[in-house]
C-alpha positions, 0 to 999 in steps of 0.5 A, spaced: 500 500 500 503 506 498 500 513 502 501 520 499 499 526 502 493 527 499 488 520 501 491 518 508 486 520 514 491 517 519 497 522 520 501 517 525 501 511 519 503 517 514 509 519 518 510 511 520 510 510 513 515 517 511 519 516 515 521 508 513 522 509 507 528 515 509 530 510 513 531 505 507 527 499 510 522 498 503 521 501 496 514 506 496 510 507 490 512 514 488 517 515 483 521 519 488 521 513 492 523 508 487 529 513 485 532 514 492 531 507 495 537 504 493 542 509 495 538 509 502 539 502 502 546 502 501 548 508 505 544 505 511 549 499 510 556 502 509 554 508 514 550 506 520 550 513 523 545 515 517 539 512 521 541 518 525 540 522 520 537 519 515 532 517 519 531 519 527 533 525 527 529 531 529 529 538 532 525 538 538 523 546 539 521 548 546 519 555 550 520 559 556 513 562 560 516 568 556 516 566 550 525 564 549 524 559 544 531 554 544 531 548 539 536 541 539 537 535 535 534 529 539 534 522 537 526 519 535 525 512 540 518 511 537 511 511 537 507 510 544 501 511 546 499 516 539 505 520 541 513 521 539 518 518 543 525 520 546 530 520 551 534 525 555 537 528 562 531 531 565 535 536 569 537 538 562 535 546 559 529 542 554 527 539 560 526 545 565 522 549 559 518 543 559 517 543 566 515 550 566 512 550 559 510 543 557 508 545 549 514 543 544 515 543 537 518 537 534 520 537 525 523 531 521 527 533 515 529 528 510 533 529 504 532 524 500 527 525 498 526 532 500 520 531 505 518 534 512 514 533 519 512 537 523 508 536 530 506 541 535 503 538 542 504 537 549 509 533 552 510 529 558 514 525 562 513 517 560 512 511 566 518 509 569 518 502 566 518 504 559 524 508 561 527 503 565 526 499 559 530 503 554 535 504 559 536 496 559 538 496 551 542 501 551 550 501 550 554 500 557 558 507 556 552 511 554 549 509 561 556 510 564 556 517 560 548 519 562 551 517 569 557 522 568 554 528 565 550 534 568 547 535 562 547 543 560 551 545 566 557 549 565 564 543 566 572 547 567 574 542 562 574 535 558 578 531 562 573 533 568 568 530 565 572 524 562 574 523 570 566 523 572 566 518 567 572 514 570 569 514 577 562 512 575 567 506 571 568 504 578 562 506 582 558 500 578 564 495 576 562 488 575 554 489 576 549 494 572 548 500 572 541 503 574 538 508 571 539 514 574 532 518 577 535 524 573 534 520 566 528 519 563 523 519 556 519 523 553 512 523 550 510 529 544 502 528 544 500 531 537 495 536 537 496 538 530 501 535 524 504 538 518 506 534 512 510 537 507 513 535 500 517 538 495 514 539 489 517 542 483 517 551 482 516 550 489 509 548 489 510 545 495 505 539 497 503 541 505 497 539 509 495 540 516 492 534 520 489 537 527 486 533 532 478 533 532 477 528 538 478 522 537 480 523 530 483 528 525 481 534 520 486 536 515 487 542 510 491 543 505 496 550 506 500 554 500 507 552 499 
């Protein structure tokens, strides 16, 4: 089944859907797809990180209560429970913001073909367990960094923070490492998600889809 942005009535699968095709996972229907699916496929091989960013990489937009926006690249973890998942230290800056101020912007850009996501909504902490459950999987050192790092707080040098990463070595040698109570998930739930498709003379394909109780209404926007 090939979706466009034309037909769909479910923003989530037509996300679902873009973004693994970015990712170089399968060959869609459209011409552009049937042209840039091999070279994804092949990059996605030869060059691990492009899932990074040829995938799951996405700018997370958050505001302070007088309106000073800050904007990051964060790493997509997932779909949960209708929302955009992802990770990160919650004594971070994007955290604080979203304590005060839980509305964030998030936007995905792939290149190949040239296609945007963006999703404007709420954001909140996810249920321990789940953080705990990707906590698990993740790669020992990053545990140990994510245990090191006061995230966003000014440190006097790179061998300081080498010699937090040494101590938390030590600290948990030959047992795991939990995860810390100042790590954790996120969840965006979207109240509106915008899709955009590059067309040529930039008349682009863009439609809103806004959330209408349990459903969608979408509108096509100029480019």
């Amino acid at each position: 089944m090939t979706l466009t942005i034309d037909i769909t009535t479910d923003p989530m699968e037509l996300f679902t859907y873009w973004h693994n095709q970015a990712a170089g996972y399968f060959r869609g229907g459209s011409f552009k797809d049937q042209i840039f699916f091999p070279f994804r496929k092949l990059i996605r091989f030869l060059y691990p990180p492009f899932m990074i960013y040829g995938g799951n990489a996405m700018v997370l937009a958050t505001s302070t209560l007088d309106g000073r926006p800050s904007a990051r690249v964060v790493l997509y973890k997932g779909i949960w429970q209708g929302g955009v998942l992802f990770y990160t230290n919650y004594h971070s800056r994007k955290s604080h913001e979203l304590e005060k101020n839980p509305h964030g912007s998030l936007v995905f850009h792939w290149a190949l073909p040239e296609r945007q996501v963006r999703f404007e909504g709420k954001v909140k902490k996810v249920p321990h367990k789940l953080s705990d459950t990707y906590w698990a999987s993740r790669q020992r050192g990053s545990q140990e960094g994510a245990w090191a790092s006061k995230q966003s707080e000014k440190v006097a040098s790179r061998g300081e923070l080498i010699e937090r990463v040494e101590k938390i070595k030590t600290r948990f040698k030959g047992k795991p490492i939990p995860r810390p109570s100042h790590w954790g998930g996120y969840v965006l739930h979207p109240e509106c998600i915008e899709f955009w498709e590059a067309c040529a003379f930039r008349l682009h394909k863009r439609r809103i889809y806004q959330k209408q109780g349990s459903g969608w209404q979408s509108t096509l926007l100029c480019p």
